[in-house]
mmCIF file of the N, C-alpha and C atoms, coordinates in Angstrom:
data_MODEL
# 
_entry.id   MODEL 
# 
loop_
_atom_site.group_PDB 
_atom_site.id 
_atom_site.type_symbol 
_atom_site.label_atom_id 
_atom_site.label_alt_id 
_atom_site.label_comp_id 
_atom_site.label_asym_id 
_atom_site.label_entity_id 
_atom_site.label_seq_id 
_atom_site.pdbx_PDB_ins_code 
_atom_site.Cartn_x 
_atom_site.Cartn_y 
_atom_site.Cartn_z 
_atom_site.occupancy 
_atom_site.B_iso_or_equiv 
_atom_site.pdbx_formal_charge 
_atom_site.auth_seq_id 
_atom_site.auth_comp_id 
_atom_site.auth_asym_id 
_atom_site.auth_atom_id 
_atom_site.pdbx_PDB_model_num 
ATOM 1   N N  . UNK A 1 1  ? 0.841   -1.173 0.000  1.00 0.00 ? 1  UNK A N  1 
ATOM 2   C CA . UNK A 1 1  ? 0.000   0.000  0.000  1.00 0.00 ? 1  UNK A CA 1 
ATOM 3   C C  . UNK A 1 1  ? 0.892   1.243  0.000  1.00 0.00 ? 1  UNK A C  1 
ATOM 4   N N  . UNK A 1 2  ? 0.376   1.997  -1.050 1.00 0.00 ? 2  UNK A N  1 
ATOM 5   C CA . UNK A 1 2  ? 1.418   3.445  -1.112 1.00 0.00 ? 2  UNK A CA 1 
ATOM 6   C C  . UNK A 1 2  ? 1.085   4.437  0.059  1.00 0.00 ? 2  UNK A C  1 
ATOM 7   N N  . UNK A 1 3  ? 1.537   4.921  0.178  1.00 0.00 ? 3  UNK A N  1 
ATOM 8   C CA . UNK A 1 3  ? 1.451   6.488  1.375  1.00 0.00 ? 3  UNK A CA 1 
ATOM 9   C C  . UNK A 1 3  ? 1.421   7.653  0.339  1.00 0.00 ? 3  UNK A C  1 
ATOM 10  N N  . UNK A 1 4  ? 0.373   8.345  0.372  1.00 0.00 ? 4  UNK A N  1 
ATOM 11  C CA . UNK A 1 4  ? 0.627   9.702  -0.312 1.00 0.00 ? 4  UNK A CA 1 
ATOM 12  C C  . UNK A 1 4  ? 1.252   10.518 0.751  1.00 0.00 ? 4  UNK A C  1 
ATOM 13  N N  . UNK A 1 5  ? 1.877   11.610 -0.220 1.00 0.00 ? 5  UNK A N  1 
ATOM 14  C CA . UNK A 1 5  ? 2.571   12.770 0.222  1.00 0.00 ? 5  UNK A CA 1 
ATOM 15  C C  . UNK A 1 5  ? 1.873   13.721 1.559  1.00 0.00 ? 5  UNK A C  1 
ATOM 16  N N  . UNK A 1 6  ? 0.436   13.645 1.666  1.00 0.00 ? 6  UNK A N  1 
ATOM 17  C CA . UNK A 1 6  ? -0.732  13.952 2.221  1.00 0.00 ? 6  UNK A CA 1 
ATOM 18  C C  . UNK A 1 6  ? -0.640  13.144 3.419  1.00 0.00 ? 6  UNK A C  1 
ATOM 19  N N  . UNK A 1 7  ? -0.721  11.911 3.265  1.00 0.00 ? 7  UNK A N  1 
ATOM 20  C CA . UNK A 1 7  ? -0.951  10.841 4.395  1.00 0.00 ? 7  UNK A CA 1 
ATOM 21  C C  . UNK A 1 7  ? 0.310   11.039 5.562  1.00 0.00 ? 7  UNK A C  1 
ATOM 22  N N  . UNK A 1 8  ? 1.658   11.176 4.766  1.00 0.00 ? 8  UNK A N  1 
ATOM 23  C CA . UNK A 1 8  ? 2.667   10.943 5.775  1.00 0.00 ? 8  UNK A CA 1 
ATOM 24  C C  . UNK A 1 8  ? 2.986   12.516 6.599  1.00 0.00 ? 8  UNK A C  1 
ATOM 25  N N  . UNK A 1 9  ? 2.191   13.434 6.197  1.00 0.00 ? 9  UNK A N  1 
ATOM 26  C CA . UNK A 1 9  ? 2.422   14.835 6.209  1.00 0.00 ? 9  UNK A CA 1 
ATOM 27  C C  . UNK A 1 9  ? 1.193   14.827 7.740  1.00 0.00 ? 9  UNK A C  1 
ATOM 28  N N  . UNK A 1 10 ? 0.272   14.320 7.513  1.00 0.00 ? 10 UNK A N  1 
ATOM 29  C CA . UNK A 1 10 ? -0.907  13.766 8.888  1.00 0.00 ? 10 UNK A CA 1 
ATOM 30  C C  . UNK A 1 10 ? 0.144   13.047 10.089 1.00 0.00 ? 10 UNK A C  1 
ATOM 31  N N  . UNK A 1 11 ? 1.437   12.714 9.775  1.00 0.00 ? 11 UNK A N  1 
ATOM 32  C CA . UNK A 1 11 ? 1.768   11.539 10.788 1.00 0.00 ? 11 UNK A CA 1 
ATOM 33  C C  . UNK A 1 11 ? 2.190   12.482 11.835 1.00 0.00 ? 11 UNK A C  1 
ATOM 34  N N  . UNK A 1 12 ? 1.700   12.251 13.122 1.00 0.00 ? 12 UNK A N  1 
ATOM 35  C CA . UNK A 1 12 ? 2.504   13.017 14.203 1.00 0.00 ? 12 UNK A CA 1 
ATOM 36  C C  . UNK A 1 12 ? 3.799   12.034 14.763 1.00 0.00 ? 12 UNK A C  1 
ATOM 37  N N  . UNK A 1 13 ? 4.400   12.478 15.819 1.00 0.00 ? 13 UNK A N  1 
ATOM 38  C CA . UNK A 1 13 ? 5.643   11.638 16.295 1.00 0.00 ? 13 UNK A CA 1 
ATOM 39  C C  . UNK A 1 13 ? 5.150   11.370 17.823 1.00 0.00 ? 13 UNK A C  1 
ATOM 40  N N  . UNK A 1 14 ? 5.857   10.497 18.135 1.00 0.00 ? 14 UNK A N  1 
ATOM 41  C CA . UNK A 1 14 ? 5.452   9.964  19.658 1.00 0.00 ? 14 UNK A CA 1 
ATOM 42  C C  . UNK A 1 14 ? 5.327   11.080 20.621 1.00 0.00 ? 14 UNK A C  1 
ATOM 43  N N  . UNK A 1 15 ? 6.480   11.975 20.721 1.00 0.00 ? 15 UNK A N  1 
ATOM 44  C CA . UNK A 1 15 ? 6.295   12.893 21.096 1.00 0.00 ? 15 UNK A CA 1 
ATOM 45  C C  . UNK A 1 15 ? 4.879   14.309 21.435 1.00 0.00 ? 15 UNK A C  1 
ATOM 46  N N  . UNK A 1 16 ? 4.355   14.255 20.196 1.00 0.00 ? 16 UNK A N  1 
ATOM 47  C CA . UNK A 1 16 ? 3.630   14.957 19.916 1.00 0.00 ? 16 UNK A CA 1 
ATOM 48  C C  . UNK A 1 16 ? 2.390   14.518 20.549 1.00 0.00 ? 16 UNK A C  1 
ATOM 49  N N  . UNK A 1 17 ? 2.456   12.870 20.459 1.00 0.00 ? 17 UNK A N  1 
ATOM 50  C CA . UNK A 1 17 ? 0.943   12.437 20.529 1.00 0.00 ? 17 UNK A CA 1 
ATOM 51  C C  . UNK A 1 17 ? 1.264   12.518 22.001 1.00 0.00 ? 17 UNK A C  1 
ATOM 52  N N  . UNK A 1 18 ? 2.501   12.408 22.702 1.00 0.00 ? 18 UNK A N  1 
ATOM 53  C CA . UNK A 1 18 ? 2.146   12.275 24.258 1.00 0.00 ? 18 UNK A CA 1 
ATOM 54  C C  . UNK A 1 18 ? 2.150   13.472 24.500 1.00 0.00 ? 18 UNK A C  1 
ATOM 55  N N  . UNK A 1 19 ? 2.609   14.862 23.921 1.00 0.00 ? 19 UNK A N  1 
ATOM 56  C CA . UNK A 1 19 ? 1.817   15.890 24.565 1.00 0.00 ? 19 UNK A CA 1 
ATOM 57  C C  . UNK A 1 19 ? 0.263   16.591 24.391 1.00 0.00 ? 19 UNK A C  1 
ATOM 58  N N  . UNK A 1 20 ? 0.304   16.137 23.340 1.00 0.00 ? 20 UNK A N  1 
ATOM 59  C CA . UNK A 1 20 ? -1.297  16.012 23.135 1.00 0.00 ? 20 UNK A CA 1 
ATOM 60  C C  . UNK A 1 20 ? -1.986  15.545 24.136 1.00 0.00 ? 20 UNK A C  1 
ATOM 61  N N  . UNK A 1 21 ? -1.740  14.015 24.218 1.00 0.00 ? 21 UNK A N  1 
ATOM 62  C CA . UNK A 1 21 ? -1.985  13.721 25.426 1.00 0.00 ? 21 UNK A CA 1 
ATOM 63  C C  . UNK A 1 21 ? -2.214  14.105 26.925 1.00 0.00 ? 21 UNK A C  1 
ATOM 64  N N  . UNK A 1 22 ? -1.366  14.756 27.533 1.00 0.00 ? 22 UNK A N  1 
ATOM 65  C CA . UNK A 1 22 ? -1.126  15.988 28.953 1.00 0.00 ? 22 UNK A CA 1 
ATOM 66  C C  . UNK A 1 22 ? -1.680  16.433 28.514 1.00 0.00 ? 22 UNK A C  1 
ATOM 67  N N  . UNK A 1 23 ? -1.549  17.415 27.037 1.00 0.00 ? 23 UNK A N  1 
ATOM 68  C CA . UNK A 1 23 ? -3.090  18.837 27.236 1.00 0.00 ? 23 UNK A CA 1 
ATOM 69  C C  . UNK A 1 23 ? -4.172  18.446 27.451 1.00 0.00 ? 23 UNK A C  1 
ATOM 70  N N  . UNK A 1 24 ? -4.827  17.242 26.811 1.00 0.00 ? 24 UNK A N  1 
ATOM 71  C CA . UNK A 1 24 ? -6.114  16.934 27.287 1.00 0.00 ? 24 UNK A CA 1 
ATOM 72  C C  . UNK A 1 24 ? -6.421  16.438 28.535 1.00 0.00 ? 24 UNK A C  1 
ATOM 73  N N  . UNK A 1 25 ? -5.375  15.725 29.412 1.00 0.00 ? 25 UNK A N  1 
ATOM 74  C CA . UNK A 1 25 ? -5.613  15.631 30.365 1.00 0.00 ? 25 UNK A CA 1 
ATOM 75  C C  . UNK A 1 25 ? -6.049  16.631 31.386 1.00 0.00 ? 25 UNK A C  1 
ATOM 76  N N  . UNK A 1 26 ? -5.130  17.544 31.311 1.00 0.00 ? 26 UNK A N  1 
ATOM 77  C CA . UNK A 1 26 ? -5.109  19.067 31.397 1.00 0.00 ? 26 UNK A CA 1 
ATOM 78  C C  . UNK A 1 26 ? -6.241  19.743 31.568 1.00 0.00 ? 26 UNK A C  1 
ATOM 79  N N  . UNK A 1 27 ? -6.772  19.756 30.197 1.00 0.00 ? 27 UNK A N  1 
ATOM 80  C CA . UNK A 1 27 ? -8.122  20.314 29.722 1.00 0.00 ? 27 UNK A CA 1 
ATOM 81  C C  . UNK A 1 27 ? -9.074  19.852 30.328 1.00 0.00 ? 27 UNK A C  1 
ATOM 82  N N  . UNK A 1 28 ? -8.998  18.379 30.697 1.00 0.00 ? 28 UNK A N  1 
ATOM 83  C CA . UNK A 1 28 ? -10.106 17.560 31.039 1.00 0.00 ? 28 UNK A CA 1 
ATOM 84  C C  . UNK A 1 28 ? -10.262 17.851 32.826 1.00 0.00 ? 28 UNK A C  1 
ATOM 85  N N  . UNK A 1 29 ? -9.401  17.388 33.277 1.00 0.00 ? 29 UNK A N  1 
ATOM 86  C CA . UNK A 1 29 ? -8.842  18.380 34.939 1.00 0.00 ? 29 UNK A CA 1 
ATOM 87  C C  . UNK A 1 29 ? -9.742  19.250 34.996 1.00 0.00 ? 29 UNK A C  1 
ATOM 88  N N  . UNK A 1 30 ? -9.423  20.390 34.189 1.00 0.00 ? 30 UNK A N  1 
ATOM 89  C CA . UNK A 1 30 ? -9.532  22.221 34.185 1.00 0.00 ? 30 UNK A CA 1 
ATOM 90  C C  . UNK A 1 30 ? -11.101 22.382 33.984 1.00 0.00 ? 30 UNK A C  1 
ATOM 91  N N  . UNK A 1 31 ? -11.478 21.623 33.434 1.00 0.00 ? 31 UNK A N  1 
ATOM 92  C CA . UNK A 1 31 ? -13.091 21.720 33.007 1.00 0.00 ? 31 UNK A CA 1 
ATOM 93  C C  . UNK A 1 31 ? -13.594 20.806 34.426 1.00 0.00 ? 31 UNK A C  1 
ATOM 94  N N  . UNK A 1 32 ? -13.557 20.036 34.553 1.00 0.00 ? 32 UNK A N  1 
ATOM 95  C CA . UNK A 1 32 ? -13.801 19.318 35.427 1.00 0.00 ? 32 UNK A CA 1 
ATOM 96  C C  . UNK A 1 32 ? -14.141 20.284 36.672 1.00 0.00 ? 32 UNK A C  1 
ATOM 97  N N  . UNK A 1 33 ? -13.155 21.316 37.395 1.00 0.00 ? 33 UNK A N  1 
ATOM 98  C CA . UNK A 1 33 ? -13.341 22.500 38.177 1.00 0.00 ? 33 UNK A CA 1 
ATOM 99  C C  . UNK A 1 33 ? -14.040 23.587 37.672 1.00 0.00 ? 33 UNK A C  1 
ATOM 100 N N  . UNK A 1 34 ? -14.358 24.055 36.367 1.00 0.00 ? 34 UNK A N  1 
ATOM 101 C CA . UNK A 1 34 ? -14.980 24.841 36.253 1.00 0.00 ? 34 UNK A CA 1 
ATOM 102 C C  . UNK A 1 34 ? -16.102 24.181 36.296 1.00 0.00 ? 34 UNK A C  1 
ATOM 103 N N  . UNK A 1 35 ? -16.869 23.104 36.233 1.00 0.00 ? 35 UNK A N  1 
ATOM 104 C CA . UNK A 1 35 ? -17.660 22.435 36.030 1.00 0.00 ? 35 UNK A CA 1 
ATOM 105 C C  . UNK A 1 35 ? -18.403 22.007 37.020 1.00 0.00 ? 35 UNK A C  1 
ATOM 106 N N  . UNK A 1 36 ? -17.771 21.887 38.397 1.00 0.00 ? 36 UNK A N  1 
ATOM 107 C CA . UNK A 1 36 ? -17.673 21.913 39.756 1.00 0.00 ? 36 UNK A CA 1 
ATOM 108 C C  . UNK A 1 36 ? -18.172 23.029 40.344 1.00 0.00 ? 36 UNK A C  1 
ATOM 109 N N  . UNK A 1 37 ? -17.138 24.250 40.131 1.00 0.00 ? 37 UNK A N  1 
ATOM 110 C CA . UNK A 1 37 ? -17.007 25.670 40.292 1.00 0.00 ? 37 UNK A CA 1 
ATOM 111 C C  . UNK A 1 37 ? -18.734 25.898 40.295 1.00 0.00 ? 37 UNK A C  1 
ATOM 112 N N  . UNK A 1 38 ? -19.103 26.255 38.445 1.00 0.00 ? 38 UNK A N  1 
ATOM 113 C CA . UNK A 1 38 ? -20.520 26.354 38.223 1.00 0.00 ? 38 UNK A CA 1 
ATOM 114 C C  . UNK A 1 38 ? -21.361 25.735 39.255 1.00 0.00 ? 38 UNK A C  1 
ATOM 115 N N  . UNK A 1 39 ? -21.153 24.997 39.663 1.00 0.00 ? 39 UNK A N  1 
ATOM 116 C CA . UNK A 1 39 ? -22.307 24.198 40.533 1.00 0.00 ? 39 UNK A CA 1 
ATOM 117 C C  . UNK A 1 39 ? -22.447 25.100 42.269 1.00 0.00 ? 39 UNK A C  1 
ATOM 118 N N  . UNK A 1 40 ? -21.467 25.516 42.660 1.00 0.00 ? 40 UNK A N  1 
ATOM 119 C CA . UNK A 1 40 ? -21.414 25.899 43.577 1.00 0.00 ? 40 UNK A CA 1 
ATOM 120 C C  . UNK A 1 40 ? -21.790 27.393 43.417 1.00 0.00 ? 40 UNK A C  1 
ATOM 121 N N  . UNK A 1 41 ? -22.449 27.858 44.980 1.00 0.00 ? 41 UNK A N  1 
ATOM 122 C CA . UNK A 1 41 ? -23.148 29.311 44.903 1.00 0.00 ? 41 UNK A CA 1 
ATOM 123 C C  . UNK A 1 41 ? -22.135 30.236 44.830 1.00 0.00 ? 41 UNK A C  1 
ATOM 124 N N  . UNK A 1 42 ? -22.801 31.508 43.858 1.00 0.00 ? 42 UNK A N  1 
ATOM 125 C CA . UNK A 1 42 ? -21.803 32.648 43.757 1.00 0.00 ? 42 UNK A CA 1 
ATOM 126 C C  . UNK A 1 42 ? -21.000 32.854 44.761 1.00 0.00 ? 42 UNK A C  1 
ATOM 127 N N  . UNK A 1 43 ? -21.377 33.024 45.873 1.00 0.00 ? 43 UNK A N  1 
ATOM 128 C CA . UNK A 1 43 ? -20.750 33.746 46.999 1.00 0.00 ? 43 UNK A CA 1 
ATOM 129 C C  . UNK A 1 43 ? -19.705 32.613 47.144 1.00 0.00 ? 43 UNK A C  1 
ATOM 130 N N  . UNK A 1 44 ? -19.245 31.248 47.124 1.00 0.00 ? 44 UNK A N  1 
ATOM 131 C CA . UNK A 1 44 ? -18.426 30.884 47.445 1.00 0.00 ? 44 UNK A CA 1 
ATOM 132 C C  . UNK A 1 44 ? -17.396 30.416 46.333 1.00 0.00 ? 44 UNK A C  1 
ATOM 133 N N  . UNK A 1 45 ? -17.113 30.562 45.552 1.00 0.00 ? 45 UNK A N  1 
ATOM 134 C CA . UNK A 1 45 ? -16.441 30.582 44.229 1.00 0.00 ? 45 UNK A CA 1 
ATOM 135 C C  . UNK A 1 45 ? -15.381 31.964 44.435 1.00 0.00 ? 45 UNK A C  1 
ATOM 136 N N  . UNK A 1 46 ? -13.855 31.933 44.177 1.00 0.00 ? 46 UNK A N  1 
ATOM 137 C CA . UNK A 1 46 ? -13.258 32.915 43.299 1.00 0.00 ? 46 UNK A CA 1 
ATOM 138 C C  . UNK A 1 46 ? -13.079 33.039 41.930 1.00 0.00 ? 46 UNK A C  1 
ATOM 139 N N  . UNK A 1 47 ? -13.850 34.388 41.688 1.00 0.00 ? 47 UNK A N  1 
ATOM 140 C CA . UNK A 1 47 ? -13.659 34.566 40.269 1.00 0.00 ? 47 UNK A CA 1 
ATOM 141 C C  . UNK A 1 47 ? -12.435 34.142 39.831 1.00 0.00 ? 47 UNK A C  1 
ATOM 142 N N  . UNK A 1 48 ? -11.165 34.958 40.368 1.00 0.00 ? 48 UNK A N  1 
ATOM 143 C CA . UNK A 1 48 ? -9.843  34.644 39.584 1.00 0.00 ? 48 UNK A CA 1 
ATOM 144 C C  . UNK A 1 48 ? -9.320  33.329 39.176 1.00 0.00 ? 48 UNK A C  1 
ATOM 145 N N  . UNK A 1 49 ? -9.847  32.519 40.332 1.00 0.00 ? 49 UNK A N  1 
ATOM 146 C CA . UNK A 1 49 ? -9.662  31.302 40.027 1.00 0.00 ? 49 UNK A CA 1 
ATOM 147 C C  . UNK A 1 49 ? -10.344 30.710 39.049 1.00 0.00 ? 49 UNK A C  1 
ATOM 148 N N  . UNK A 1 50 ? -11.915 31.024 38.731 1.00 0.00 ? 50 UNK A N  1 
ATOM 149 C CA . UNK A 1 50 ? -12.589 30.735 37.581 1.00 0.00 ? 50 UNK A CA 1 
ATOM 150 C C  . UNK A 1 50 ? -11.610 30.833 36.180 1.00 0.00 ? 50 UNK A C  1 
ATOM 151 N N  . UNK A 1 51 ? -11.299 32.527 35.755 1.00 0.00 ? 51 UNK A N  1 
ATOM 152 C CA . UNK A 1 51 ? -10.897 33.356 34.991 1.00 0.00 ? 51 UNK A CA 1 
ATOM 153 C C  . UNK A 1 51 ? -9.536  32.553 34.862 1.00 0.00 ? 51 UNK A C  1 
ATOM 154 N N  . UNK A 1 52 ? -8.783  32.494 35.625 1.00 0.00 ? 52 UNK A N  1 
ATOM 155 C CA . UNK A 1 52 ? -7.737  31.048 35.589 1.00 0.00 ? 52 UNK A CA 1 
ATOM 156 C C  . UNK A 1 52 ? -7.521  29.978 34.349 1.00 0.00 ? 52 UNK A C  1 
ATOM 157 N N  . UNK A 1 53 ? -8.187  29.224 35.384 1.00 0.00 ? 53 UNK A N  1 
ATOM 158 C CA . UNK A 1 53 ? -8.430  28.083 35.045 1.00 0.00 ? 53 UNK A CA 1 
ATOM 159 C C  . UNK A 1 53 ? -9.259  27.873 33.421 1.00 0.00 ? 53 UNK A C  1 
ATOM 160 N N  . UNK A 1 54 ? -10.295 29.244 32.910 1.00 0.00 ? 54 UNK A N  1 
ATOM 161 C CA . UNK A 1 54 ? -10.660 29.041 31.939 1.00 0.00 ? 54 UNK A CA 1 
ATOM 162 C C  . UNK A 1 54 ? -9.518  29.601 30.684 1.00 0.00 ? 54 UNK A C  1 
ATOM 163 N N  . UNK A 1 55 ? -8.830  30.033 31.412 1.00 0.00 ? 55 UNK A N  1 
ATOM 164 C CA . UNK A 1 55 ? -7.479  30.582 30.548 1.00 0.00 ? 55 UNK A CA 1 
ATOM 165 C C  . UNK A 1 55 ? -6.588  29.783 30.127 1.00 0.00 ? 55 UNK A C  1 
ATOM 166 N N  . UNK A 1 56 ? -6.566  29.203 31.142 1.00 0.00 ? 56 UNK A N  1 
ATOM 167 C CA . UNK A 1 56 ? -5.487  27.722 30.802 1.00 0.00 ? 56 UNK A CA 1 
ATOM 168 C C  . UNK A 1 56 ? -6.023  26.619 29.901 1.00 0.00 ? 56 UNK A C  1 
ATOM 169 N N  . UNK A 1 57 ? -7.554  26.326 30.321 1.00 0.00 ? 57 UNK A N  1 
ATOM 170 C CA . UNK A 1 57 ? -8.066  25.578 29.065 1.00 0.00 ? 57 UNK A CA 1 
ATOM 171 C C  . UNK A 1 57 ? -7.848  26.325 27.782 1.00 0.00 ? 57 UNK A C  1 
ATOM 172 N N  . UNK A 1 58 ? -8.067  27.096 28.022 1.00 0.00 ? 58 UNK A N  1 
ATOM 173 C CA . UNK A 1 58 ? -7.925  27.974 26.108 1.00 0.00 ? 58 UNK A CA 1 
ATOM 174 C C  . UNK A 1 58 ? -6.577  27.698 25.595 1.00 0.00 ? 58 UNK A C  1 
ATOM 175 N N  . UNK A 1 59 ? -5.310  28.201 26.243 1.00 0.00 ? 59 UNK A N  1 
ATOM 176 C CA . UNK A 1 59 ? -4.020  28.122 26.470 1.00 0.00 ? 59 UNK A CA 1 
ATOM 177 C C  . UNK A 1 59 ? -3.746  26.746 25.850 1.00 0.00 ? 59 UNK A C  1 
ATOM 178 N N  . UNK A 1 60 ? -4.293  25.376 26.674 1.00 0.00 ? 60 UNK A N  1 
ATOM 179 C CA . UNK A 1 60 ? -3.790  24.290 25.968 1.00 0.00 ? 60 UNK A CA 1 
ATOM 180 C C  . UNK A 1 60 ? -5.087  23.893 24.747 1.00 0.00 ? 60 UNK A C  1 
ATOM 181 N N  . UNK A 1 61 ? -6.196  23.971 24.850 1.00 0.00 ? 61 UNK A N  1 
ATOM 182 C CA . UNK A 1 61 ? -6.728  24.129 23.440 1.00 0.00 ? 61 UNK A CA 1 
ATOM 183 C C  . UNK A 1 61 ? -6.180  24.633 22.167 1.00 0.00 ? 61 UNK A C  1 
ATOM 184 N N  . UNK A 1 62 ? -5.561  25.950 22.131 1.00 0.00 ? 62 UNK A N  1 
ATOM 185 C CA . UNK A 1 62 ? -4.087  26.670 21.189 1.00 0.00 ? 62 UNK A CA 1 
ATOM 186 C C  . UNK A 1 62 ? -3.539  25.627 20.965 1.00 0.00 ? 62 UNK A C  1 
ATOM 187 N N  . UNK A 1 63 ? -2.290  25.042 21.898 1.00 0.00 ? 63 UNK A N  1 
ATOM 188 C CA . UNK A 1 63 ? -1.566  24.050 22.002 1.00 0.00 ? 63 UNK A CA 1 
ATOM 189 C C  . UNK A 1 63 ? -1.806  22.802 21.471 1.00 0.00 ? 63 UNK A C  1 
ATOM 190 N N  . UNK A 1 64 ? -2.872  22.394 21.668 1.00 0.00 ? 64 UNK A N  1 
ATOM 191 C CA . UNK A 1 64 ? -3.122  21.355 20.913 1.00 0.00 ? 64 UNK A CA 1 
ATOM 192 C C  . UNK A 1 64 ? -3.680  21.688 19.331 1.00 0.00 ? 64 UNK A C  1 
ATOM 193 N N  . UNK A 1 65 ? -4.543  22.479 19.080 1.00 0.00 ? 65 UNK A N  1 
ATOM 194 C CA . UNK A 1 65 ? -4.726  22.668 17.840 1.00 0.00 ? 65 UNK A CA 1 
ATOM 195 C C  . UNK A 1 65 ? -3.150  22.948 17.013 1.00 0.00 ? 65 UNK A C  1 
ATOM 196 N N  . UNK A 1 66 ? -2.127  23.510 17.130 1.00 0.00 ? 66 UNK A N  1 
ATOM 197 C CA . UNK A 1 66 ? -1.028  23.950 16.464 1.00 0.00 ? 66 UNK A CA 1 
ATOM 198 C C  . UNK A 1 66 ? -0.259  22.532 16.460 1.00 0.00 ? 66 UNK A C  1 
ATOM 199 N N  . UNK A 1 67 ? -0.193  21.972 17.859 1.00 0.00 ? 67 UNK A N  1 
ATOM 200 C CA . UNK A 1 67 ? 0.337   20.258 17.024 1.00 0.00 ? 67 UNK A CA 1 
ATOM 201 C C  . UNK A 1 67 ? -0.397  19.775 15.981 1.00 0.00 ? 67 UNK A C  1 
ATOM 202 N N  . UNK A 1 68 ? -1.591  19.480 16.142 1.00 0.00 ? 68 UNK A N  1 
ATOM 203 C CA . UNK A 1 68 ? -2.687  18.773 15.581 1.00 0.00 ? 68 UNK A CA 1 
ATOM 204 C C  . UNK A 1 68 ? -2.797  19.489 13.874 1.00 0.00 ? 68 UNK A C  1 
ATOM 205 N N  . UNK A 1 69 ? -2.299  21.177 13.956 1.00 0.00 ? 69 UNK A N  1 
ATOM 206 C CA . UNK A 1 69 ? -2.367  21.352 12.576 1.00 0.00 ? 69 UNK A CA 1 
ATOM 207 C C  . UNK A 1 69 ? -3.739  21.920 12.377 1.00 0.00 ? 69 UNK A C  1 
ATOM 208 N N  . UNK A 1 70 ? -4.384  22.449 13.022 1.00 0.00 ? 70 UNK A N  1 
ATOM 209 C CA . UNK A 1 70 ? -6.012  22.828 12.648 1.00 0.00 ? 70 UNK A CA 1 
ATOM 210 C C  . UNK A 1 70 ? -6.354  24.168 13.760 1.00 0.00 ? 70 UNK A C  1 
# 
């Protein structure tokens, strides 16, 4: 079976896929507390910590899209 020029240009390296990997873990963590966060009443929540944490998801969302190529 041939490989187009296309196909091998898709291949990531071990590397890549295991940091891919951590960001989503990451991501998955980070949402997980905001997700938490939401549930709990205004008054006991810090914003900054919200504002945080939704920063950092974005942060490795970037990160992973620029490995990933998209």
């Amino acid at each position: 079976m041939m490989v187009t020029e296309e196909e091998r240009n898709n291949v990531l390296t071990v590397s890549q896929v295991h940091e891919v990997g951590l960001l989503l873990g990451k991501v998955w963590a980070l949402t997980r507390v905001l997700n938490q966060a939401s549930k709990i009443e205004h008054g006991h929540i810090n914003n900054h910590t919200v504002r945080a944490a939704t920063t950092d998801v974005m942060k490795s969302v970037e990160q992973i899209k620029a490995i990933l190529g998209v």
